[in-house]
N, C-alpha and C positions, 0 to 999 in steps of 0.2 A: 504494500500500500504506500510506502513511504518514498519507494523510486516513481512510483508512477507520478505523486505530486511533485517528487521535486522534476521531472520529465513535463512533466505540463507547467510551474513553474520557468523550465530553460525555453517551452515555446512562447510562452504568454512574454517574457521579459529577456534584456540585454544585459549582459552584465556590467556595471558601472563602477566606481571607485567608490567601497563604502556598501556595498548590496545589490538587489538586483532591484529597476526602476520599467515601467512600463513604456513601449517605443508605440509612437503611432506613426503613421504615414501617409500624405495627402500629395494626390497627383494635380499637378495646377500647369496651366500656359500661362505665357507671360501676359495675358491682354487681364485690363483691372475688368473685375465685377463691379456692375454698375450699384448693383444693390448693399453687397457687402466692405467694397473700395481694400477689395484685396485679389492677388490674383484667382482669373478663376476658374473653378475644378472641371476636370477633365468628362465628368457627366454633360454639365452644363455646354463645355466647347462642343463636344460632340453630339448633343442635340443639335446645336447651329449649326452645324455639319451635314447635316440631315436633311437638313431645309433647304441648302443651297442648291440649285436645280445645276450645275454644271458636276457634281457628285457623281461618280460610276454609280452604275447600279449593283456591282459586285460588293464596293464599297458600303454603299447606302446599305444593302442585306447583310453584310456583316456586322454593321452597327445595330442595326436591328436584332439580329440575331442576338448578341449580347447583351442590349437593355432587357433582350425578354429575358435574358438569363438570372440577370441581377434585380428585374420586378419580381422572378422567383423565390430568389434567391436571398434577398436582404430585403429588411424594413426597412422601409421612410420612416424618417423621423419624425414622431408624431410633436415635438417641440422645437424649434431652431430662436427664441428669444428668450432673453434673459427675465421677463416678465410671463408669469403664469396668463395674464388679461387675455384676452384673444385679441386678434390685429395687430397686434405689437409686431415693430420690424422685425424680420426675419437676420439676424445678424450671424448665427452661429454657423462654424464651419463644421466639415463632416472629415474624418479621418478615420482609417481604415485601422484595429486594432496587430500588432506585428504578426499575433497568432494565426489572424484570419487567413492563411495558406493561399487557400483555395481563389478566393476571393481578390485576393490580389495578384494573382496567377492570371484572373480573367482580366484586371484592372490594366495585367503590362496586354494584353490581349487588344483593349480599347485602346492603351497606347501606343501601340505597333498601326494599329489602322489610325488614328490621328494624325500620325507624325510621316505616314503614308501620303497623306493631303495635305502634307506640308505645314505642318502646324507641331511646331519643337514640343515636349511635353518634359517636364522637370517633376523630381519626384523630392519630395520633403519629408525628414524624420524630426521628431522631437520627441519631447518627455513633457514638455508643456504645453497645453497644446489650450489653454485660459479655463472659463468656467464652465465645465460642464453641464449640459441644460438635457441630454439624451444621453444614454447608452445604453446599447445589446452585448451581444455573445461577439457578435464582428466588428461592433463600430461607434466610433462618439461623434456628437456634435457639442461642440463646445464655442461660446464668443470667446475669441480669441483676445487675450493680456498685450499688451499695448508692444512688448517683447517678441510675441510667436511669429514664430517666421513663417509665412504664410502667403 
């Protein structure tokens, strides 16, 4: 019992100077999010992707194919503000937990077809990743600390 936690332990976390600390990971282009004025994530780029009518259609089906994977596959967040009130701006960003394998396996998947269309795709780690408003088994959204590189 005591290797399997510390085995899920080594997948969940990095090891850091001092313990082990939790790694998140958020794929962003460089263009800013109008809404959150940070860059913005590789869901979002590639929905606009979508839409552009000069898109292969091999391309267009591949994107496709993968949001339907991850509308399977992961929850939306049911909160993205730091206010419980309803309507409240949408501020918080979404990062992919280090464990989530699988999930980020499909995420380099959407980055390989983005950066296909000419669109650079950079990937970002932290431990702070600000105030958490969501999390699952795969993933936080959190408004992001005036710090997080994002």
């Amino acid at each position: 019992m005591r290797r399997r936690a510390a085995a899920k332990a080594a997948a969940l976390c990095t090891r850091v100077s001092g313990g082990f600390r939790v790694v998140f990971i958020r794929f962003v282009i460089d263009e800013i999010d109008r809404r959150s004025g940070r860059r913005q994530g590789l869901f979002h780029a590639a929905g606009a992707l979508q839409h552009e009518p000069e898109l292969a259609a091999r391309e267009h089906d591949q994107l496709a194919s993968i949001f339907t994977w991850f509308n399977t596959h992961l929850k939306r967040p049911d909160r993205l503000s730091l206010s419980p009130r309803p309507h409240r701006k949408a501020v918080a960003l979404s990062w992919f937990r280090h464990s989530a394998t699988t999930h980020l396996a499909k995420m380099r998947e959407l980055q390989d077809a983005v950066e296909r269309c000419g669109r650079p795709v950079r990937i970002i780690e932290t431990r702070r990743v600000g105030y958490v408003v969501y999390r699952d088994e795969f993933q936080v959204a959190a408004c992001p600390f005036r710090d997080t590189p994002a």
